[in-house]
Residue, then its C-alpha position, 0 to 999 in steps of 0.5 A: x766823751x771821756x777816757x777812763x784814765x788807767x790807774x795802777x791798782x796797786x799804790x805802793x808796790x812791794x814786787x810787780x805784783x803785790x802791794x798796797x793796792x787802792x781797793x784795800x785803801x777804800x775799805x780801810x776809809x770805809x772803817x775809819x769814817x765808820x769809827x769816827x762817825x760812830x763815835x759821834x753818833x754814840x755821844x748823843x742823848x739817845x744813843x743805845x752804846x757808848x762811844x768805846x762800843x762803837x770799836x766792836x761794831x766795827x770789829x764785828x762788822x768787818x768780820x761780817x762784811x768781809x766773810x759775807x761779802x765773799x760767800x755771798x759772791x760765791x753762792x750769788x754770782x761764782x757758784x758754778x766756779x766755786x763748785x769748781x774750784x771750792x778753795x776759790x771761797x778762801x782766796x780773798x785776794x781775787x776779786x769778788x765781794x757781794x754787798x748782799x751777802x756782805x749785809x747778811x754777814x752784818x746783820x748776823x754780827x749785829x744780832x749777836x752784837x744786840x744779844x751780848x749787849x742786851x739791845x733790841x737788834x733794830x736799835x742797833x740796825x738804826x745806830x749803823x746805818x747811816x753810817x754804812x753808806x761811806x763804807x759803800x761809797x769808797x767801795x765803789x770808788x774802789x771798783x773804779x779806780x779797779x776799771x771793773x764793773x762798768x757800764x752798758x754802751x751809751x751815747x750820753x756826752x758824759x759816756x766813758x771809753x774803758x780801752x780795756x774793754x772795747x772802744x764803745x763810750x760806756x756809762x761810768x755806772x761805779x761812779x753813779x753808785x759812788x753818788x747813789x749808794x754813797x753820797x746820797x744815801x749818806x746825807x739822807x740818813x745821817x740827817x734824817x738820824x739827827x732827831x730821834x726817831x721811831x724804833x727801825x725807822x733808820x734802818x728802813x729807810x737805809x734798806x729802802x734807799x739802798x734797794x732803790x739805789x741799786x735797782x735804778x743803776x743797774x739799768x746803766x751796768x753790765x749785769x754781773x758774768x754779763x747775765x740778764x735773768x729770764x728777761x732782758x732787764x732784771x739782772x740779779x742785783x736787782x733781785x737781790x734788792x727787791x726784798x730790800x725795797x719791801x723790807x724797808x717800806x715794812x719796817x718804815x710802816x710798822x716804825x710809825x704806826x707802832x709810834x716806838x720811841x727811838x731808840x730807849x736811853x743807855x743805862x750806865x753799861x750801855x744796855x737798854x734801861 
């Protein structure tokens, strides 16, 4: 058995209390791999933006991911506290950000991304995904480093005491998902996005891979407010990735079967020729 370790959440400290805190430092790689990655995915031929188009992705998707990620928290796993208490949806700096509502807050910055652009919404979807999963990854490492959203008791020999818990050796469920929605999912879209592909069959995939990632690790995590719903194993990450699941097996079967180019080749302004 191991000891979760306890690590300051804060790496460098202004007071007691406030500081440049390892959770903020996950989203910060989580941006800069995403320009990075971007960048090299936009030089290649069948690219449908520019490689000075992926800083606005980014900027919209950081918008869409911080206010959809805190709304979904709210409105998915807080509600009863924020009709409570609505001031809670503004105060960013407690704990709480839904992936689900953060993907919402994406898609939305996309969709007008797509538009402004003139791109199909699916070409841009199929640019992004498989560069999201670094983003999620560090996300998780975040959650760790926090000591929060651990794992159900279990006996298994690499099971982990959190002493700020109980004494139980628990699975270590946020370094699962670091593997599973991160690690994984990355290698597998990055290079099965390497050659062109039919229209939405990236973005499927990522979808797919996403919900089933997800749905497996939480059978090994405390449901979240440690509430199962109506029966003993379905928790609500794994509703919310249900119609992921059927999303992404749809897009896929539609991609191939319509046999779409991948993504149509940029014009000189980045828009679709």
């Amino acid at each position: 058995m191991f000891t979760y370790p306890e690590i300051d959440p804060i790496l460098i400290h202004f007071s007691e209390t406030t500081g440049v805190r390892w959770y903020g430092l996950m989203y910060v790689i989580g941006f800069v791999a995403f320009l990075v990655l971007g960048k090299i995915r936009a030089r290649r031929p069948h690219s449908p933006v520019k490689p000075e188009q992926v800083d606005d992705i980014m900027f919209y998707g950081a918008i869409g991911v911080i206010a959809g990620g805190r709304i979904g928290e709210m409105f998915f796993y807080q509600f009863s506290e924020l009709m409570a208490d609505p001031m809670k949806l503004f105060r960013l700096w407690e704990p709480g950000m839904s992936f689900h509502g953060g993907l919402i807050g994406v898609l939305i910055a996309m969709l007008i991304l797509a538009r402004k652009w003139n791109l199909r919404f699916l070409q841009l979807g199929d640019f992004i995904a498989p560069m999201v999963p670094i983003g999620l990854g560090a996300g998780r490492m975040g959650n760790f480093i926090n000591g929060e959203l651990w794992g159900r008791p279990t006996d298994v020999p690499w099971g982990m005491i959190f002493p700020h818990v109980d004494d139980q050796a628990r699975h270590a469920s946020q370094l699962y998902e670091f593997i599973g929605e991160g690690v994984l999912l990355f290698l597998i879209l990055w290079f099965f996005s390497k050659k062109p592909r039919p229209l939405g069959a990236v973005s499927g995939l990522f979808l797919l891979g996403y919900g089933i990632a997800r749905s497996t690790v939480e059978f090994f995590r405390v449901p979240d407010n440690s509430d199962f719903l109506g029966i003993e194993w379905l928790t609500q990450g794994q509703l919310l990735s249900i119609p992921m699941i059927i999303a992404g097996i749809g897009l896929i079967v539609w991609a191939y079967k319509s046999n779409n180019a991948d993504i149509e080749p940029r014009t000189k302004k980045g828009a679709k020729a």
